[in-house]
C-alpha positions, 0 to 999 in steps of 0.5 A: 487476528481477523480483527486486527487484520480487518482494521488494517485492510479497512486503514488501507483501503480509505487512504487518501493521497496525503495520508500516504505521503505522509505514511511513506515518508514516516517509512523512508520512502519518497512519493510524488504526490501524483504517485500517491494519488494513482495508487490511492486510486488503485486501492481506495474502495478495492477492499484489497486484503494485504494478507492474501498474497495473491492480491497483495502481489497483484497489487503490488505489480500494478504499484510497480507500474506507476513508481517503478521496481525499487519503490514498489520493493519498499512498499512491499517492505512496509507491507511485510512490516505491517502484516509480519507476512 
């Protein structure tokens, strides 16, 4: 399980903007590309674990502060999709 955890802790920790316009639109979810670029700045090089709770809920509040509650809850959704957690 750590390694699966590690490659995808590593996918989300490199994420440019694009990527996760794209990802979010693969999820239902509608970003503005400035959006994207402000959270990719939040985690990019962070090594931000989204399977510590305490650091994906940090995370996610400060998610929170640049979409907004409802997509910050989506986003939170996709985490639990990816981390079953």
């Amino acid at each position: 399980m750590k390694l699966f955890e590690s490659i995808v802790n590593l996918n989300i920790n490199r994420i440019t903007a694009s990527e996760l316009l794209d990802f979010a639109g693969q999820n239902g979810l509608t970003l503005t590309k400035t959006e994207a670029e402000e959270i990719t700045k939040l985690i990019r090089g962070k090594s931000v674990n989204i399977f510590d709770q305490a650091e994906r809920k940090q995370l996610l509040k400060n998610i929170e502060k640049i979409t907004g509650a409802e997509k910050a809850q989506k986003i939170e959704k996709i985490f639990y999709s990816m981390t079953g957690i």
